[in-house]
C-alpha positions in Angstrom: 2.8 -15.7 -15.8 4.3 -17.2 -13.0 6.3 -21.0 -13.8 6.0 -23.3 -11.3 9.7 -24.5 -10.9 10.4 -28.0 -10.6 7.1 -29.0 -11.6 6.8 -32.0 -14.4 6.8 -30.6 -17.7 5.3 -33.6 -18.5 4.4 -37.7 -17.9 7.9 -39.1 -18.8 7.9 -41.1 -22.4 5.1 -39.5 -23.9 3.8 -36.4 -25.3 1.0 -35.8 -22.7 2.3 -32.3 -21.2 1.5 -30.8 -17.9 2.9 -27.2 -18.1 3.9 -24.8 -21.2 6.7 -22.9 -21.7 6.2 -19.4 -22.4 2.2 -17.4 -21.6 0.6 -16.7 -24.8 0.5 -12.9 -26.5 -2.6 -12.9 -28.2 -4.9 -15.6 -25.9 -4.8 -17.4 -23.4 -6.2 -20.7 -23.2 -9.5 -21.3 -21.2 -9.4 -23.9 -18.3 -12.7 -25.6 -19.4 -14.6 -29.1 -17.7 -13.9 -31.9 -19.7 -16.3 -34.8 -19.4 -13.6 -37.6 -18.6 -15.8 -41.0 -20.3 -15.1 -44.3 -18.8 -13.8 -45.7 -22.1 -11.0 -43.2 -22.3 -7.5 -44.6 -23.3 -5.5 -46.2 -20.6 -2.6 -43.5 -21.5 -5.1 -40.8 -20.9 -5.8 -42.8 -17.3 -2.1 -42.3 -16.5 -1.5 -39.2 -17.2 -4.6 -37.6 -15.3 -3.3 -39.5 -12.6 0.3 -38.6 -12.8 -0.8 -34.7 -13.2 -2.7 -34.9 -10.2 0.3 -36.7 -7.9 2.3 -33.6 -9.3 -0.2 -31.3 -8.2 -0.7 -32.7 -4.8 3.5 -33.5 -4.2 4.0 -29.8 -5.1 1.3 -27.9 -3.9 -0.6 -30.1 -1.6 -3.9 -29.0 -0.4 -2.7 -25.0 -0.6 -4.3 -22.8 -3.0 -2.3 -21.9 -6.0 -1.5 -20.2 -9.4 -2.4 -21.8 -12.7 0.4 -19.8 -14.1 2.8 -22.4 -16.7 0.1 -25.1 -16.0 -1.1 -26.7 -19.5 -5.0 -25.5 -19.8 -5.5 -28.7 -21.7 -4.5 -31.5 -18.7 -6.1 -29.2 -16.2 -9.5 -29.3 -17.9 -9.3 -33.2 -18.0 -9.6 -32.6 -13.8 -10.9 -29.3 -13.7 -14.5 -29.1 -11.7 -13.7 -32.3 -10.1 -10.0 -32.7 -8.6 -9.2 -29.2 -9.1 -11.5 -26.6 -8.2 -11.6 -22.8 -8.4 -11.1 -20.5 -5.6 -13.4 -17.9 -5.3 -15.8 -16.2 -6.7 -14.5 -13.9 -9.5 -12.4 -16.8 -11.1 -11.2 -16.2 -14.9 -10.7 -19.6 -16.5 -8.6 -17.6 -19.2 -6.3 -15.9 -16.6 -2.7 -17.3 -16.0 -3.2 -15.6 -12.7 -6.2 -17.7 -11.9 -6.5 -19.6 -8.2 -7.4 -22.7 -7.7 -6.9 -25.8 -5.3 -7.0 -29.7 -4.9 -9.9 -31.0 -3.7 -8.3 -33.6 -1.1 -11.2 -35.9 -0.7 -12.3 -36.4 -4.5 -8.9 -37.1 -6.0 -8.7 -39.7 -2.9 -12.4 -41.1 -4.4 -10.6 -40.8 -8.2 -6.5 -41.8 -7.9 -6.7 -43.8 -4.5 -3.4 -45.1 -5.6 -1.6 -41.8 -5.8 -2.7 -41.2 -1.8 -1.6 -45.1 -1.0 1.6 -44.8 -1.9 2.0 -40.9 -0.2 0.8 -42.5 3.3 -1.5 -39.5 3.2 
């Protein structure tokens, strides 16, 4: 499993974590789509949006390894903000690709691409 250096570990002050530390022996956790509901906590909000800025500050639009990335906040944007890359894509794979979809995390976290002059 490949860690992705540098990257958050999690959103600062809380307990809503954004990679893990070690790959799992006996299973890995599936990347799954999470309906995100409009009702949703305002912590939740935050920290889909802070995972996201991570995302796109250090990878940008390049494709990339799920490797250390926390299955759990990727399925909260998974299908939407961050997509799968090709065909034969194993959602319970640490060595899974996918990318950020530019133009629909612009549509969901305008702020995020404000503030980056993007």
């Amino acid at each position: 499993m490949i860690k992705h250096r540098g990257f958050p570990s999690r959103l600062p002050g809380t307990d809503y974590q954004f990679t893990i530390r070690r790959a799992s022996k006996s299973k890995v956790t599936k990347v799954i789509q999470r309906e995100r509901y409009a009702d949703r906590k305002l912590s939740d909000k935050i920290a889909d949006e802070a995972f996201i800025q991570a995302i796109w500050q250090y990878f940008g639009e390049n494709e990339f390894e799920r490797g250390n990335l926390d299955a759990g906040r990727l399925s909260w944007v998974f299908g939407r903000e961050i997509k799968p890359v090709g065909i034969t894509f194993d959602p319970m794979s640490y060595e899974a690709v996918l990318r950020l979809d530019k133009s629909v995390s612009i549509d969901s976290f305008p702020r995020i691409f404000e503030t980056l002059d993007v």
